[in-house]
PLY file of the C-alpha trace (Angstrom):
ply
format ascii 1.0
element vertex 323
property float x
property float y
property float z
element edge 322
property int vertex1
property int vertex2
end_header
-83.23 -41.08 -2.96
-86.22 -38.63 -3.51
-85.41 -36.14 -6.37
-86.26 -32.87 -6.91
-86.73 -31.32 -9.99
-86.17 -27.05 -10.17
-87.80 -25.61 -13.66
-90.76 -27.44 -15.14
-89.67 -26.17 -18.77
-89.60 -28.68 -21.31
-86.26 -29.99 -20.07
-86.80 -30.15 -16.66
-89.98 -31.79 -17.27
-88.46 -34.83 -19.48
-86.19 -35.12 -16.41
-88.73 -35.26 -14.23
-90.21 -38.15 -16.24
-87.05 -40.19 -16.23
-86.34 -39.73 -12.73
-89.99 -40.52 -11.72
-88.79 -44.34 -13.46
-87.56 -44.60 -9.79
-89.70 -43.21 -7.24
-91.24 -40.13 -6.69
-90.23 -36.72 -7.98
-91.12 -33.46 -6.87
-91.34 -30.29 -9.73
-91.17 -27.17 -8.84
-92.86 -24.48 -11.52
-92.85 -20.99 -12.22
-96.37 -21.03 -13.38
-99.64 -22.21 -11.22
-100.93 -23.32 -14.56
-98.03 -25.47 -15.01
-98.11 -27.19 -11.72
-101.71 -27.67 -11.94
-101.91 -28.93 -15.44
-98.99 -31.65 -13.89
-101.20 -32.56 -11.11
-104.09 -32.43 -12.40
-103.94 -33.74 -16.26
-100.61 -35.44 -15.76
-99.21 -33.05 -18.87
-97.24 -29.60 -19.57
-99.17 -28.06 -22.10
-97.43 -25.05 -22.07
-94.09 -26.51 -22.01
-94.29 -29.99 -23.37
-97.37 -30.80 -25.27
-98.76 -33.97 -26.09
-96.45 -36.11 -23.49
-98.10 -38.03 -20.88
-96.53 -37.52 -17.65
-96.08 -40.03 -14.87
-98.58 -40.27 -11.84
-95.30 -40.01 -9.79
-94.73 -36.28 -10.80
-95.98 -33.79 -7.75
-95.57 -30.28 -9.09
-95.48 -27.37 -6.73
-94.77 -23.78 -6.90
-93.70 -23.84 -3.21
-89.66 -23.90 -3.66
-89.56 -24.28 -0.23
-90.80 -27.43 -0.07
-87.71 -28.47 -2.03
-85.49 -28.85 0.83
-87.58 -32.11 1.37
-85.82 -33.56 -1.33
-82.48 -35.71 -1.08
-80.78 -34.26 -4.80
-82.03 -31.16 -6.66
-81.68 -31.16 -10.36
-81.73 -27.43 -11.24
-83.06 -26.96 -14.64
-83.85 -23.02 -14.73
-82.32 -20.59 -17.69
-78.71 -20.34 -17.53
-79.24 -16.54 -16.76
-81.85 -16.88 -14.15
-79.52 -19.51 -12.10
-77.73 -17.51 -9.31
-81.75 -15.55 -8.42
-82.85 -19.61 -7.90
-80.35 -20.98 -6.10
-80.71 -17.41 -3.55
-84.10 -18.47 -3.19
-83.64 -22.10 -2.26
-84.12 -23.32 1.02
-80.41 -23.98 2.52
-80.35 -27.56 1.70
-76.93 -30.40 2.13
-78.86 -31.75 -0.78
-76.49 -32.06 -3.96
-77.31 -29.73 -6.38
-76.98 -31.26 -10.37
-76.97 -28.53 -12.89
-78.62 -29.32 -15.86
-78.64 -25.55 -17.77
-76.05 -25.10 -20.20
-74.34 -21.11 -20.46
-72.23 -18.48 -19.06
-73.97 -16.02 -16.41
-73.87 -12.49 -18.19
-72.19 -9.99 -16.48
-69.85 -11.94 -14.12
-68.73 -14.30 -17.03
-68.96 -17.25 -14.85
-69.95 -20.77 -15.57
-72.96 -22.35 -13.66
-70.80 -24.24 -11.21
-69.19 -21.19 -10.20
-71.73 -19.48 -9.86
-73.41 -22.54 -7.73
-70.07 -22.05 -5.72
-70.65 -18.61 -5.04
-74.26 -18.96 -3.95
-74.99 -22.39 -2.65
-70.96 -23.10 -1.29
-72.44 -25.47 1.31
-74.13 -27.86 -1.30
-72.04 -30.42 -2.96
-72.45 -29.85 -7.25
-72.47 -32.16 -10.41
-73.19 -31.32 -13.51
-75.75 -33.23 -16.09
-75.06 -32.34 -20.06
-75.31 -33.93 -23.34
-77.05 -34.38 -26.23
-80.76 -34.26 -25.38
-83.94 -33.12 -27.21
-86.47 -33.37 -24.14
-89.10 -34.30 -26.30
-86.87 -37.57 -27.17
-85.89 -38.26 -23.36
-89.31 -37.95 -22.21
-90.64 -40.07 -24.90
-88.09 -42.63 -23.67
-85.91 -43.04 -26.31
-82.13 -44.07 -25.77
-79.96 -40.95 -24.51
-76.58 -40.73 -23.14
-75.31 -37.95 -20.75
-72.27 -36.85 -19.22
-72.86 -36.42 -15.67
-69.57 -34.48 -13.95
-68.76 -34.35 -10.46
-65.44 -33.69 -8.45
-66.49 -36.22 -5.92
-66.47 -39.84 -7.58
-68.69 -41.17 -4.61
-70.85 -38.83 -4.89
-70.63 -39.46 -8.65
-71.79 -43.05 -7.91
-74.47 -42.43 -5.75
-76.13 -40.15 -8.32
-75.92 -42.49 -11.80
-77.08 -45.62 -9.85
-80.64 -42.81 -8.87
-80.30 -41.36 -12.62
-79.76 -44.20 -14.83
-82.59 -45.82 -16.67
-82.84 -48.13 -19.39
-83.04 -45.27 -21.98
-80.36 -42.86 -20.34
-77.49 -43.81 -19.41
-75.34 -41.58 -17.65
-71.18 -41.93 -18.25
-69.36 -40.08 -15.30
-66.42 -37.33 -15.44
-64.27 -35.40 -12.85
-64.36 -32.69 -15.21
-67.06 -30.05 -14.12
-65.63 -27.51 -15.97
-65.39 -29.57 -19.37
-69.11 -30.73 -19.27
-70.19 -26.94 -18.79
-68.11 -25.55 -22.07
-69.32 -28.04 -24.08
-72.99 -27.42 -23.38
-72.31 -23.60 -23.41
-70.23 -22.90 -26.71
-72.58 -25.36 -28.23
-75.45 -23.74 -28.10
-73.59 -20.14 -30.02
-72.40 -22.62 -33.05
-75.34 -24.28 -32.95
-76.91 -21.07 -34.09
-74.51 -20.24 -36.43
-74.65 -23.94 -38.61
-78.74 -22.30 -38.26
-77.53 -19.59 -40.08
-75.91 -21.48 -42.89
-79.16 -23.32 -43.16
-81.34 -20.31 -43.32
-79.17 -18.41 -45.62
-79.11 -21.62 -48.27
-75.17 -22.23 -47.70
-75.18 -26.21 -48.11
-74.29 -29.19 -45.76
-70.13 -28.57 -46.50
-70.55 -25.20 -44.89
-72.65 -26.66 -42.22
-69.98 -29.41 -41.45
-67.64 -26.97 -42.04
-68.50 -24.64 -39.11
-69.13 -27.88 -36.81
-65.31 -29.27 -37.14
-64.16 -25.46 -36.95
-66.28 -24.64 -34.25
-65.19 -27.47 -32.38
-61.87 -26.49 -32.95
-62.82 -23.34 -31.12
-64.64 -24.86 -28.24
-61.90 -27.18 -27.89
-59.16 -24.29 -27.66
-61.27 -22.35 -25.16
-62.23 -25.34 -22.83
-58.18 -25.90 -22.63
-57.89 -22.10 -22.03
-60.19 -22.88 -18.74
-59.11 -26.00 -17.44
-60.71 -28.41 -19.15
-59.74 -31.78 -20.70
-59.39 -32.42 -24.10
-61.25 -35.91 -23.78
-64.32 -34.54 -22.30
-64.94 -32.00 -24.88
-64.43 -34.83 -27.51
-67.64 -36.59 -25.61
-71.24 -36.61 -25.32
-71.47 -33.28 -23.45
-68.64 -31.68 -25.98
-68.64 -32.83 -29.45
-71.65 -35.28 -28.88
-74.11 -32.09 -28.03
-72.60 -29.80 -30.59
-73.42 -32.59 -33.58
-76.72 -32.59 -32.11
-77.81 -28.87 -31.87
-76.38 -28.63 -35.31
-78.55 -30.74 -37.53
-82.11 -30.40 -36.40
-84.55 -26.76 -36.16
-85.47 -29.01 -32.94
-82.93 -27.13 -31.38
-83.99 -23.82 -30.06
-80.60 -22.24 -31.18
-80.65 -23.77 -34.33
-83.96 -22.44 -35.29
-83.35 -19.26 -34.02
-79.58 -19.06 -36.38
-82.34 -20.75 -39.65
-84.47 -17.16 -38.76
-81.16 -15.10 -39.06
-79.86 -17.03 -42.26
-83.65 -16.18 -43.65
-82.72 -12.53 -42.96
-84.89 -11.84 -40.01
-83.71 -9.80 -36.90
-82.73 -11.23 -33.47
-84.87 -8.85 -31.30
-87.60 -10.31 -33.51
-86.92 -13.39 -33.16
-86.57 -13.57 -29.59
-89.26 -11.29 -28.82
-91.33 -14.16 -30.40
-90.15 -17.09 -28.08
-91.38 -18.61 -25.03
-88.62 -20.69 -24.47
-85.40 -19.37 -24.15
-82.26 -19.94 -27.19
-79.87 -19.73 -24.65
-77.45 -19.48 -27.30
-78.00 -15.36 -27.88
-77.32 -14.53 -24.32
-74.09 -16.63 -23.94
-73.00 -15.81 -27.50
-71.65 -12.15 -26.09
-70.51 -13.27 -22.80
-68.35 -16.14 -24.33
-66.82 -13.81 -26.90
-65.82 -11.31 -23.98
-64.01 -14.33 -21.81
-62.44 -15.67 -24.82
-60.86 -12.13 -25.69
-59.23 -11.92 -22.19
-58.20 -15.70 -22.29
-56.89 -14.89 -25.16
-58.59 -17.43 -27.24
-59.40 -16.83 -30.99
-62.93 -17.36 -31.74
-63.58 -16.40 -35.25
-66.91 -18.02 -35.36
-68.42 -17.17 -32.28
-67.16 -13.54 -33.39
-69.33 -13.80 -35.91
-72.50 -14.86 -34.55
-72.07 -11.97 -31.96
-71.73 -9.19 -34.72
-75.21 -10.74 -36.34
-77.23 -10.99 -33.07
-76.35 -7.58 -32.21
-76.86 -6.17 -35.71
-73.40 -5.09 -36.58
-72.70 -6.48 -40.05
-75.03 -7.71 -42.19
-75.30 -11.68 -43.07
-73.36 -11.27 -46.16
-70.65 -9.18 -44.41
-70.31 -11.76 -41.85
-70.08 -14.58 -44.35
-67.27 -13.11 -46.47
-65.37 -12.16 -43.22
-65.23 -15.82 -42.37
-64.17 -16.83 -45.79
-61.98 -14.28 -46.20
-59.72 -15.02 -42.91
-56.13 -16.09 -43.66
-54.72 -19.63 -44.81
-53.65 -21.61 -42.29
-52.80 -25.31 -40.84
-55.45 -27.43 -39.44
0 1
1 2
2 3
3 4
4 5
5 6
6 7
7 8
8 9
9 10
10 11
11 12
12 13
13 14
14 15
15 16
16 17
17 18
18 19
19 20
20 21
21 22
22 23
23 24
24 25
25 26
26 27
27 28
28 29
29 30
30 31
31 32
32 33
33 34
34 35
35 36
36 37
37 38
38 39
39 40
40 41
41 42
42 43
43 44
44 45
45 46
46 47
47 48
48 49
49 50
50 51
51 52
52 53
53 54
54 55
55 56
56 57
57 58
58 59
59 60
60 61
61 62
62 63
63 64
64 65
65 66
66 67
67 68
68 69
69 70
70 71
71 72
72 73
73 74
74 75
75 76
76 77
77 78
78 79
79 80
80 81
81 82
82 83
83 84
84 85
85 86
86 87
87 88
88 89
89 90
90 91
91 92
92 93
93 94
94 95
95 96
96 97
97 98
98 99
99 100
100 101
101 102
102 103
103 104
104 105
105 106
106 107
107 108
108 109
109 110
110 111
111 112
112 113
113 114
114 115
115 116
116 117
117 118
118 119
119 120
120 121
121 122
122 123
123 124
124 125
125 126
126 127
127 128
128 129
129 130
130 131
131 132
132 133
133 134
134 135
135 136
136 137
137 138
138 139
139 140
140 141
141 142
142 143
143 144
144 145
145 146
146 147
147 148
148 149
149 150
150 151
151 152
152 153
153 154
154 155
155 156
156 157
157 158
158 159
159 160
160 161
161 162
162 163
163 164
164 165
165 166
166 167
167 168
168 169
169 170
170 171
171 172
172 173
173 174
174 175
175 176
176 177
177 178
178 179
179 180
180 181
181 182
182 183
183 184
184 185
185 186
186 187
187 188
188 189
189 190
190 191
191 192
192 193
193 194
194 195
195 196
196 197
197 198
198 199
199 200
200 201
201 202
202 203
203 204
204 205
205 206
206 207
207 208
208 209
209 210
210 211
211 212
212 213
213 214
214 215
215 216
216 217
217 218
218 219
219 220
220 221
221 222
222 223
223 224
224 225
225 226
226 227
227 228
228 229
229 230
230 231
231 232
232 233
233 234
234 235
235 236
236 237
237 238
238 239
239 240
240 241
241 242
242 243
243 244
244 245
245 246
246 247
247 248
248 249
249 250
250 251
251 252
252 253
253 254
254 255
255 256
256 257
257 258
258 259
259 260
260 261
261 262
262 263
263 264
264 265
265 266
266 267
267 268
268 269
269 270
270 271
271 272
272 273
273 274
274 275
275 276
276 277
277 278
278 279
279 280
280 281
281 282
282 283
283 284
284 285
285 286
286 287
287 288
288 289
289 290
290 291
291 292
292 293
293 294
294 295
295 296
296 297
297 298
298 299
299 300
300 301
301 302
302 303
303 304
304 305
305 306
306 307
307 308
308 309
309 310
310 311
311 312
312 313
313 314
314 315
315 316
316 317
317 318
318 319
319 320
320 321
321 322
């Protein structure tokens, strides 16, 4: 099974470099520089520095040429996923999404928005907790990877799994997306705590409350309890949570220090996909009606509402209740 690789960030990238463990892989970049630093130099300097790349990498910036391929892992930005998939080639290839949001504006998670614009393609989803740097180094990683069609399912863990990542399979699509989604908001608010000089009780405060509130909302949509108590639920979440190697972390540490989001993100290369779902979730929450309190919060800070102190004492200040 040849795979291609769609985004040559860092993530996509580390992907690439496990899934080259079994044959060739093609990459398809945004950047000639990219592709030609992968061809060429066998590295992504822009993207992920200082990791040799295997020889069985072939980048390209023809996404065309994808359509070659017998599974596409699609590892573009959350918010750039349904301009991608118009672009593809019309392929029977399964598509595996590996980005972790909701689309702004429609509200929609990335298999429905797969549905939408690739409804030919059969669709599984990879998530988990995975620092690319650590994958593509080779060090041990577990994933969920979701699909509705166990055979399917199969198929694609016996092409995926390596030594070092090990893929456990799920039915539930929808499960494996909220996890990696509301994930990446709380991840930026435990950043917050961190920045602002809270303590670790706070931080593992927010993580059991905030996975008390990704928990509610994944039931709200469909999902099943057991999957969000799993690697790409509550597995991710303690991840993103406890290390400025997360991209949403950091970016909550820079809000916590008192520094403003535009800033911050003006700043970045690579994308805390955090601040863009942060909204969006909070808006589909409110009409599920599913009580948030936390991602509430993060939302008022990113958009400059309330100050960090405001925000803190609204938290601490909500009403007793039961566990």
């Amino acid at each position: 099974m040849k795979i291609g690789v769609v985004g040559a960030g860092a993530w996509g990238t580390a992907l690439a470099q496990v899934m080259a463990q079994g044959g060739e892989v093609l990459l398809w970049a945004l950047e000639a520089e990219v592709a030609d630093g992968v061809n060429r130099d066998h590295v992504n300097a822009l993207y992920l520095p200082g990791v040799p790349l295997s020889p069985a990498i072939r980048a390209t910036t023809d996404l065309a040429g994808m359509a070659a391929c017998d599974a596409l892992l699609i590892v573009t930005p959350a918010q750039h996923l349904r301009a991608t998939l118009g672009r593809l080639p019309r392929t029977d290839a399964p598509l595996i999404l590996c980005a972790k949001g909701i689309e702004a504006g429609s509200g929609k998670l990335m298999s429905q928005v797969a549905e939408e614009v690739a409804s030919h393609a059969p669709l599984a989803v990879i998530s988990g907790p995975t620092f690319a740097h650590e994958v593509a180094a080779g060090l041990p990683t577990a994933v969920t990877l979701a699909c509705a069609d166990a055979a399917l399912a199969e198929r694609l863990a016996a092409r995926i799994a390596r030594p070092t990542f090990r893929p456990y399979l799920s039915d539930d699509v929808i499960g494996a997306e909220v996890g990696g989604a509301v994930k990446n908001v709380l991840a930026i608010a435990c950043g917050v705590a961190e920045g602002a000089g809270l303590g670790l009780n706070a931080r593992a405060a927010l993580i059991s409350r905030g996975f008390a509130e990704m928990t509610r909302f994944g039931l709200a949509l469909g999902a099943k309890a057991e999957t969000l108590a799993g690697l790409s639920g509550l597995g991710d979440l303690v991840l993103t949570c406890s290390s400025t190697n997360s991209r949403n972390f950091s970016l909550g540490k820079g809000l916590g220090e008192g520094q403003a989001a535009a800033e911050l993100l003006a700043e970045r290369r690579t994308v805390a996909e955090g601040a863009y779902t942060a909204p969006v979730l909070r808006d589909v929450a409110r009409k599920a009606g599913v009580e948030m309190p936390i991602v509430e919060g993060v939302c008022a800070l990113i958009e400059g509402r309330v100050p960090l102190g405001h925000m803190i004492d609204a938290l601490l200040a909500r009403p007793l209740r039961s566990e």
